[in-house]
C-alpha positions, -999 to +999 in steps of 0.1 A: -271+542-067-296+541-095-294+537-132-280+574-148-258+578-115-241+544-123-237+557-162-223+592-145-196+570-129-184+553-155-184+581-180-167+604-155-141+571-144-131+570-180-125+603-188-107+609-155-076+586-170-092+553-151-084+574-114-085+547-091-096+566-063-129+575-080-144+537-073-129+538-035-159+543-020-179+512-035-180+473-025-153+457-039-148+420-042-119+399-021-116+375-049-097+386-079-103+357-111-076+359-142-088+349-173-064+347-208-095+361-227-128+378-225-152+364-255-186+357-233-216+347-254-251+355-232-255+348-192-274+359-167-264+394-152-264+377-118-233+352-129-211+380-126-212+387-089-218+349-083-186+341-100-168+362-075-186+351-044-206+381-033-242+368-051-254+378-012-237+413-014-243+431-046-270+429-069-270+415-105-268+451-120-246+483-118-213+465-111-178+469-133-150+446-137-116+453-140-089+436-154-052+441-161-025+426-184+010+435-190+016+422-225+030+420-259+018+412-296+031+382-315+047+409-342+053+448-345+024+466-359-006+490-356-032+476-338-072+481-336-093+462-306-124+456-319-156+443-299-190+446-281-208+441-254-240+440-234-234+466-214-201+480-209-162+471-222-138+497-225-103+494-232-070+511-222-030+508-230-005+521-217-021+550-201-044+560-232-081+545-238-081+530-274-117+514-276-152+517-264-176+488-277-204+491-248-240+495-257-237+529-247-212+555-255-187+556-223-156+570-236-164+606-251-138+601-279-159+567-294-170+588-323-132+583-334-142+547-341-156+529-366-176+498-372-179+461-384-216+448-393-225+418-380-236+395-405-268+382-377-278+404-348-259+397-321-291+406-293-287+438-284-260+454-309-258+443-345-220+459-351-184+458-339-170+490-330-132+493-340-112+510-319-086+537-325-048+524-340-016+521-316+015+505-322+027+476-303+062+460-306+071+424-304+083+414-270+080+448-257+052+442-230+022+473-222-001+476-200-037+468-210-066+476-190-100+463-198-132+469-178-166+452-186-199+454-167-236+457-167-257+482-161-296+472-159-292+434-152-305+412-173-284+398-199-247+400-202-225+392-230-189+405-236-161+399-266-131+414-274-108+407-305-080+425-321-070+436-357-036+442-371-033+468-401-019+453-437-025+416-420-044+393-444-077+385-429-101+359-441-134+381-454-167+375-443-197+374-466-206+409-452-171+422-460-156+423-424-122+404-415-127+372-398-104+383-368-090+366-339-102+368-305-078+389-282-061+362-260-032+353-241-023+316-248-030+294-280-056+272-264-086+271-295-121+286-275-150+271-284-177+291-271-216+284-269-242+301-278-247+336-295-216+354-304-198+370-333-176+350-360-138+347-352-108+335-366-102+297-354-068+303-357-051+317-323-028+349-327-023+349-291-004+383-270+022+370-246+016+383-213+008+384-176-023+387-159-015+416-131-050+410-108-085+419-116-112+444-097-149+441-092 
């Protein structure tokens, strides 16, 4: 597979409703990892494979990962994800994708969303994209899906945070909310290296991690 055939495939995964059945044919890893957030300042495209033991089986380009949550916000609200990446995060709930912050357009609705400046360039994007509202209800878990990858090799980098309407966010010097990074327990992250400013104050989703697919 080369480079546009891999963008094809992606595009044409996300707009088929995430259909399982269209990534049957290729590799797919034994090893499934859970993680309670994704908020991954620059690595090596070749860490992602390597992390899942199959550095001797696929290449460090033109691979997705999938991963899926059943969970529930910390109060009732409307609800934005908001995020980037370098190359590929797209998000889904319950059934509906809600957010495309890759480095190029995969979901055909992204024009819906708007955008947060970043008050540094963040490498190879200098915005967040803000995804499209739904409504979430305390204690009443959905189903998330999110799937990063790369596409070239390279460099990676992946974060996703979330937004609740009418909440009172601290305010950047550029203007943008100072939002909390999308997570699933109240453990403070203390990342290294490049990334985009977040909230050090955990609003953390209670939920489940159902498995994850390279």
């Amino acid at each position: 597979m080369n480079d546009p055939a891999f963008g094809h495939k992606v595009k044409e995964f996300i707009a088929s409703n995430w259909d399982e059945s269209l990534l049957t044919p290729y590799y797919k890893s034994r090893v499934a990892l859970n993680t309670s957030s994704i908020f991954i300042p620059k690595l090596d495209a070749a860490d992602g494979p390597k992390a899942f033991g199959v550095e001797r089986e696929v290449e460090p380009n033109r691979y997705l990962i999938w991963y899926r949550v059943t969970a529930s916000p910390p109060q009732d609200g409307t609800y934005h994800f908001v995020g980037g990446a370098d190359d590929i995060i797209v998000v889904r709930v319950d059934g509906k994708t809600v957010f495309d912050g890759s480095l190029d357009a995969m979901w055909s609705e992204r024009s819906k969303e708007t955008t947060y400046p970043l008050k540094t360039g963040m490498g190879s994007f200098g915005v967040l994209s803000v995804g499209v509202p739904f409504h979430a209800s305390a204690g009443k878990p959905m189903k998330i899906d999110v799937l990063i990858g790369e596409w070239p090799g390279g460099i990676s980098s992946y974060f996703l945070l979330i937004e609740k309407e009418k909440h009172t966010y601290e305010k950047q010097s550029n203007g943008a909310p100072l939002l909390p990074i999308f997570q699933l327990n109240s453990d403070p992250l203390t990342p290294k290296g490049l990334f985009p400013p977040f909230s050090p104050t955990p609003e953390p989703w209670e939920g489940t991690v159902d498995n994850l697919t390279q």
